[in-house]
C-alpha positions in Angstrom: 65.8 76.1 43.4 64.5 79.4 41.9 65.9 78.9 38.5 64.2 74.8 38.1 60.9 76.1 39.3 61.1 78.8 36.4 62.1 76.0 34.2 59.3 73.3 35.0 56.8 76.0 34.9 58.4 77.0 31.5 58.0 73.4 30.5 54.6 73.8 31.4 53.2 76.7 29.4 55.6 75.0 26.4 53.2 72.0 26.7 50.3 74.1 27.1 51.5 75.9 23.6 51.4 73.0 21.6 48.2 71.4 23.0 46.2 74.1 21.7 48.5 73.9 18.4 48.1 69.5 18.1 44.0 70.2 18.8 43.7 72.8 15.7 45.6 71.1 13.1 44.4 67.8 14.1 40.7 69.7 13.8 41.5 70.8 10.6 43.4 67.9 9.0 40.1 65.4 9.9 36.8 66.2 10.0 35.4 63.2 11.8 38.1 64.6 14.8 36.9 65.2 18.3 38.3 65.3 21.8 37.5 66.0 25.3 39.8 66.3 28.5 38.0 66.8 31.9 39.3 67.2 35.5 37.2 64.3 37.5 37.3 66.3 40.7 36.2 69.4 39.5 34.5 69.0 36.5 36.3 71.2 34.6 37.2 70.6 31.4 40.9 71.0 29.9 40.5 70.8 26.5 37.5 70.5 24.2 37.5 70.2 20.5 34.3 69.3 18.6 32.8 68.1 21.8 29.8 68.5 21.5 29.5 67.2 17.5 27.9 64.3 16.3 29.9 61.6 16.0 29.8 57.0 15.7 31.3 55.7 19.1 32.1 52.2 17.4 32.8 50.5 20.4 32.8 52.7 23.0 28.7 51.7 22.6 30.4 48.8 25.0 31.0 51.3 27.5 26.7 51.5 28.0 26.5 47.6 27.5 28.8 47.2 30.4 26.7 50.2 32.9 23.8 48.1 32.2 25.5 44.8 32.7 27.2 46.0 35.9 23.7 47.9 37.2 21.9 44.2 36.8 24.2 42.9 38.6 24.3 45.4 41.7 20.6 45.0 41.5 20.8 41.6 42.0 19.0 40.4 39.0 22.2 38.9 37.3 25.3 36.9 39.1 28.8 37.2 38.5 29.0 33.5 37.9 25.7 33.5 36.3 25.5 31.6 32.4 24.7 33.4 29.7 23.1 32.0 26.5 24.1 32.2 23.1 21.8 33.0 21.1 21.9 32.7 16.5 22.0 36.0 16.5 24.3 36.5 18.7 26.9 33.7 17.2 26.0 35.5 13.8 27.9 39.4 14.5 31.0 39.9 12.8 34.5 40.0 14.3 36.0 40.9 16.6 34.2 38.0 18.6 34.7 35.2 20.6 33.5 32.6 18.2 30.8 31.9 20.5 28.7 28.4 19.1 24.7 28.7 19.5 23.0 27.4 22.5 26.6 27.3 24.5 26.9 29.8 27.2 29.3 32.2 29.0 29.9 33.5 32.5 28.7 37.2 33.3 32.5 37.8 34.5 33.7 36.0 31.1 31.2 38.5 29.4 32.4 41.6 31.2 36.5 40.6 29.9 35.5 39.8 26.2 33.5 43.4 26.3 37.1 45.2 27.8 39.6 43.2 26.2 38.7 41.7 22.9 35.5 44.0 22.3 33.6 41.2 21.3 30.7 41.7 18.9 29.4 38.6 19.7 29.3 38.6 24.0 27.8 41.8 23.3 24.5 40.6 21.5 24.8 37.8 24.8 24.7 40.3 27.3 21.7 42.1 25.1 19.3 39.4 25.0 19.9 38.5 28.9 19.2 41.9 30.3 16.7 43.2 27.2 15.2 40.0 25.6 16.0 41.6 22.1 19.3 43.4 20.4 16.9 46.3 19.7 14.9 46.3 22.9 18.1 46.4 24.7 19.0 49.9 22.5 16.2 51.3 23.4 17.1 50.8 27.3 20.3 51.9 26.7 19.2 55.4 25.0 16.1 55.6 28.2 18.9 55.3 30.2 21.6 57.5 28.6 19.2 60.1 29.0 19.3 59.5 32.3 22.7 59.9 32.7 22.5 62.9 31.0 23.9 61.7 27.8 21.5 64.1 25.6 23.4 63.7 22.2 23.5 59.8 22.4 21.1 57.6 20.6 22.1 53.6 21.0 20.5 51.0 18.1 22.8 48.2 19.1 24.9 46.8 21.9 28.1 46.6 20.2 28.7 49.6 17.6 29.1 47.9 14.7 28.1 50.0 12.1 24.2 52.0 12.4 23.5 55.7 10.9 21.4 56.0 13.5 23.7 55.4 16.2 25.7 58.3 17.3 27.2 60.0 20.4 29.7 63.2 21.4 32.9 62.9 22.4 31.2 64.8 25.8 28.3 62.2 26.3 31.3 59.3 26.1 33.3 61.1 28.9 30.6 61.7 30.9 29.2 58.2 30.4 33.3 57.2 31.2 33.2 59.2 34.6 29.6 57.3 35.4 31.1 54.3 35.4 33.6 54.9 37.7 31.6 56.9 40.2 28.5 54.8 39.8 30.9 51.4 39.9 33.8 51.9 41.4 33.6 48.0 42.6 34.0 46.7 39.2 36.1 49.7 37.6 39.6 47.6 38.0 38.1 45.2 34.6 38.5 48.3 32.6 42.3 47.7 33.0 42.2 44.1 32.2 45.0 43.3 29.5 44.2 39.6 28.4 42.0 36.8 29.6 41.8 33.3 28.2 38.6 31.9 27.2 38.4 27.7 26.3 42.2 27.6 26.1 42.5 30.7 23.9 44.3 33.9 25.9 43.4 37.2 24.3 45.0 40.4 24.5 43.7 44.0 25.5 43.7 46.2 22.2 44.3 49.3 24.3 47.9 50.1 24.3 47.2 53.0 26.3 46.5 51.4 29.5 50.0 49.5 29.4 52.1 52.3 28.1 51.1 55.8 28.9 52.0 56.2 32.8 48.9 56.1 34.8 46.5 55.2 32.4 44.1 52.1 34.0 41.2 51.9 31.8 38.4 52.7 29.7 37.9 51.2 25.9 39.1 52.1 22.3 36.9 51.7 19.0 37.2 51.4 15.5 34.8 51.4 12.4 35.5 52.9 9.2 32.3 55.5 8.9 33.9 56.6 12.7 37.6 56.2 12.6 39.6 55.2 15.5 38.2 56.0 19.0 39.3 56.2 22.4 38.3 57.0 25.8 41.1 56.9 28.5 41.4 57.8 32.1 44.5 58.4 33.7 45.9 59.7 37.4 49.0 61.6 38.3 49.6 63.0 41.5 46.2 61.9 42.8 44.2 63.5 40.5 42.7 61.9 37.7 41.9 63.0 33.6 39.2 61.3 31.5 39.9 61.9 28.1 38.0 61.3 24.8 39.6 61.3 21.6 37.2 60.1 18.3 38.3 59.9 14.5 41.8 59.0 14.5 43.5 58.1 11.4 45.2 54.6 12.8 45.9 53.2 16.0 49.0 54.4 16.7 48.5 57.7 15.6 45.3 58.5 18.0 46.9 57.1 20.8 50.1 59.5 20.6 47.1 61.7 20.1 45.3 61.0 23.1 48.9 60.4 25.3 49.5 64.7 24.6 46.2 65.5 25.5 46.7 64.3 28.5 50.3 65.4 29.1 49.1 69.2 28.9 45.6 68.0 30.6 48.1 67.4 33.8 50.2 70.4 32.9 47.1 72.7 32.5 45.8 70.8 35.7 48.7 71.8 37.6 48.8 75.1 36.6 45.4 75.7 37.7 46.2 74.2 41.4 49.3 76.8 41.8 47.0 79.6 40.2 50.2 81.9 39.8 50.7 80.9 35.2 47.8 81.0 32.8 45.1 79.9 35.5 42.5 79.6 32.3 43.4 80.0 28.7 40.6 80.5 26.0 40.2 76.9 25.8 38.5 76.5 29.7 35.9 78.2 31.1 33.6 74.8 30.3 32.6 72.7 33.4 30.8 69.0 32.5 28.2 68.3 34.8 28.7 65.8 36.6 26.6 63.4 39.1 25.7 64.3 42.4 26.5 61.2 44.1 29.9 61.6 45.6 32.5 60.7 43.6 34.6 57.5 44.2 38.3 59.0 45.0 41.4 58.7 43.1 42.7 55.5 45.9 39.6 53.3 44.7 39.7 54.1 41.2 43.7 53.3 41.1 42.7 49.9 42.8 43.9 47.9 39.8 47.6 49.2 39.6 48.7 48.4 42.8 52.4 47.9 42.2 54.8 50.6 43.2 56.1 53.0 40.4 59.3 54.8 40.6 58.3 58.9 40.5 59.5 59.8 36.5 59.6 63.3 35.4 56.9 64.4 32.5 59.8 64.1 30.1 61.1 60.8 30.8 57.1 59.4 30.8 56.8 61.1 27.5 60.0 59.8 26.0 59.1 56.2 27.2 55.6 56.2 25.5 57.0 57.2 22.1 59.7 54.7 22.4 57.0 51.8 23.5 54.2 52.7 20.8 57.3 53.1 18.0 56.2 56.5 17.1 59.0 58.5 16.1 58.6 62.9 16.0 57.8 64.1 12.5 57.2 60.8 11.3 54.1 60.1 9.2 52.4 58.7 12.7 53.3 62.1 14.3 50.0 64.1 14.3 51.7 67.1 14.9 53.6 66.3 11.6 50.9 68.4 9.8 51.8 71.5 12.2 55.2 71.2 10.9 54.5 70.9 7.3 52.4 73.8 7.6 54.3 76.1 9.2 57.0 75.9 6.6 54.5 77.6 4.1 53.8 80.6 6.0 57.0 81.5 7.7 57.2 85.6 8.8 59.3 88.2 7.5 63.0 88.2 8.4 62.7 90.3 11.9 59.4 88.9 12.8 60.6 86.1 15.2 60.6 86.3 18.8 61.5 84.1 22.1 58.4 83.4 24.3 59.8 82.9 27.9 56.4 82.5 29.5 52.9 83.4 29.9 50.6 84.9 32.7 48.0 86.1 34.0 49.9 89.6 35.5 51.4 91.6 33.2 54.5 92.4 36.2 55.3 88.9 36.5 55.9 88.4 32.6 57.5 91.7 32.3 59.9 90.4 35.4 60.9 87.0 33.4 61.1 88.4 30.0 63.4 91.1 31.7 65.4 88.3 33.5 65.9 87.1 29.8 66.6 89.5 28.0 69.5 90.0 31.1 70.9 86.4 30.3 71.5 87.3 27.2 72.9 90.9 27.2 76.6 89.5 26.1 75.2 87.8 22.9 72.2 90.9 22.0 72.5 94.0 22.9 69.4 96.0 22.2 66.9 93.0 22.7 63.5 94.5 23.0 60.9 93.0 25.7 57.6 92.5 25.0 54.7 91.8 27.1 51.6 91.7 24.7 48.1 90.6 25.8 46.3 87.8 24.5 42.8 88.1 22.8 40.2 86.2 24.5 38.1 86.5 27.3 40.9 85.5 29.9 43.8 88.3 30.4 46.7 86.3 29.1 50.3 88.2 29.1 52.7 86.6 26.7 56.8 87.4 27.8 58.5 87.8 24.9 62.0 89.2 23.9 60.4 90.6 20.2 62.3 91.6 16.8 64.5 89.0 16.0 66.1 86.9 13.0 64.9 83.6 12.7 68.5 82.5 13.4 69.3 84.6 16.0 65.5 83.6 17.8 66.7 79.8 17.9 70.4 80.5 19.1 68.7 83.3 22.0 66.4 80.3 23.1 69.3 77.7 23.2 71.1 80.0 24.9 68.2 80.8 27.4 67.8 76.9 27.9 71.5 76.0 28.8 71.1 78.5 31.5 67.7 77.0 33.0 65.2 79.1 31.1 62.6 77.3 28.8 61.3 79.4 26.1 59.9 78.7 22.5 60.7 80.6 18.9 57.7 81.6 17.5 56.3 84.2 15.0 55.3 87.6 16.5 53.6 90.4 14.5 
């Protein structure tokens, strides 16, 4: 029992390794990158990469259509069932629409699915003119009342996204405008998970892949223009605690949502490790909190209202190997955003010497020097005068790395095979 407790907590601070690793290259390789990952509950956040920079939320704008869609109708100054008129305008906006004809109309509820699941340009200029008499009127509302929110980076020109220089968000503002909708609306959350709808005979499909393939993901919205690059805002629960995640500039489809599924894997990981308290409670990347609402939030049973089914418990591992295998993204292939880490460690590889085996990280220098002593034990047959390590981390958090140091690259990789075959994760990396 002792031994696969060190190993999933192993696991862990392995996941935790190459979060901070996929963040900094994917930084580096795109400038239009940013990403958010935020503990509901607490408000803490995760992970944060260029939160807080400017950036085009395409159609995540549909997000702020639908809080002022769903507000009107709490208010009672718009029906579920109530028809909606098309407008030239409106019939005018480029795909992806509804081909909605001028002077026909569409249900609020009909509105609400075209906005989630097709992210229709056209229903989005609809539900503009109902609640604001004017596209531009209606930006101006939905900037008044971003503000309000506190969404202090966001400025909204149109209801839709499509393309304005003007318009522009963080990838903060769109997960804090995320977790508003689901505490301000928990009633009318479940539409976020909605993965078709047919319209007049014609059944559409949900873009977001996410929400069907990434275990306990139910909803939120993805994005695209050019000037902005792919977007995505997800929120996902495990073990009754739920992520919202933002993820802005990817380079396709496929490749943001991988993206966006390993933020949240080491979200849960580093979520989990903060519960126990015992690993690295807070690496250099937390010590951030979001702000969040002071209304009570809704709790994790009424946002998880839409996936009622049961689900058989899977282990991290199988959950991960089943969302590669159902987006088709292979490791190291050229949809692999961690390709890029790959590719550049191979030109700037240490000295012959200067490898070591990481076995874990904490926050007591005892407890690291007790596993990397338990290591270096496992392994006494196969290296004799292995040297432990605990070294401290920089940062403001006191961070003690277990390492078994001074090692050939070949012998590094064998030691941590070795290490794993007896219950031990660990990970090869460079040491100075």
């Amino acid at each position: 029992m002792r031994s696969s407790n060190r190993h999933n907590l192993g696991v862990a601070v392995f996941l935790l390794f190459c979060f901070q690793l996929l963040a900094i290259g994917a930084a580096q390789a795109n400038p239009r990158y940013a990403s958010i990952v935020i503990d509901v509950e607490s408000g803490d956040v995760l992970h944060a990469e260029n939160a807080d920079a400017t950036r085009y939320p395409a159609s995540l704008t549909k997000m702020m259509t639908l809080y002022l869609l769903f507000e009107s109708i709490e208010s009672g100054n718009m029906r579920l069932d109530q028809p909606l008129t098309v407008s030239s305008h409106a019939a005018s906006m480029p795909a992806s629409k509804l081909w909605l004809s001028p002077g026909s109309t569409i249900r609020a509820e009909e509105a609400i699915k075209a906005l989630v699941v097709r992210s229709a340009n056209d229903v989005a200029v609809v539900v503009a003119e109902a609640l604001g008499g004017t596209e531009g009127n209606f930006g101006r509302m939905m900037t008044q009342r971003a503000r309000e929110l506190g969404l202090q980076d966001t400025v909204f020109r149109n209801a839709s996204g499509l393309p304005d220089n003007a318009q522009v968000t963080t990838a903060r503002d769109m997960a804090t405008l995320s977790i508003r909708l689901m505490q301000d609306f928990p009633q009318y959350y479940h539409y976020f998970s909605t993965q078709s709808f047919t319209y007049r005979g014609t059944t559409h499909t949900s873009h977001n892949r996410l929400v069907r393939n990434y275990p306990g993901a139910d909803g939120l919205k993805t994005g695209f223009i050019r000037a902005s690059g792919f977007n995505v805002a997800t929120s996902a629960i495990r073990n009754n605690r739920r992520i919202v995640s933002v993820v802005m500039g990817g380079f396709t489809a496929a490749s943001r949502d991988t993206h966006m599924a390993d933020l949240l894997d080491r979200g849960f990981a580093r979520l989990s490790m903060l519960q126990r308290g015992d690993w690295i409670a807070r690496a250099d990347v937390l010590g951030d909190r979001m702000d969040l609402p002071e209304s009570p939030p809704a709790s994790a049973s009424q946002l998880a209202s839409a996936n009622t089914s049961p689900r058989r418990e899977t282990t991290e591992v199988e959950q991960r190997l089943s969302f590669q295998s159902e987006m088709g993204i292979e490791m190291g292939s050229a949809d692999d955003p961690i390709r890029v880490l790959i590719d550049r460690a191979d030109s700037a590889r240490p000295a012959a010497g200067g490898w070591a085996v990481q076995v874990g990280a904490f926050n007591n220098a005892d407890q690291a020097r007790h596993l990397a002593s338990q290591a270096a034990d496992q392994l006494a047959s196969e290296l004799s005068d292995v040297r432990v390590s605990v070294a401290e981390a920089e940062g403001d958090q006191r961070v003690f790395r277990a390492r078994l140091v001074d090692l050939q690259e070949s012998v590094a990789h064998s030691a941590c095979r070795s290490l794993r075959e007896r219950g031990m994760d660990c990970m090869v990396v460079a040491h100075n």
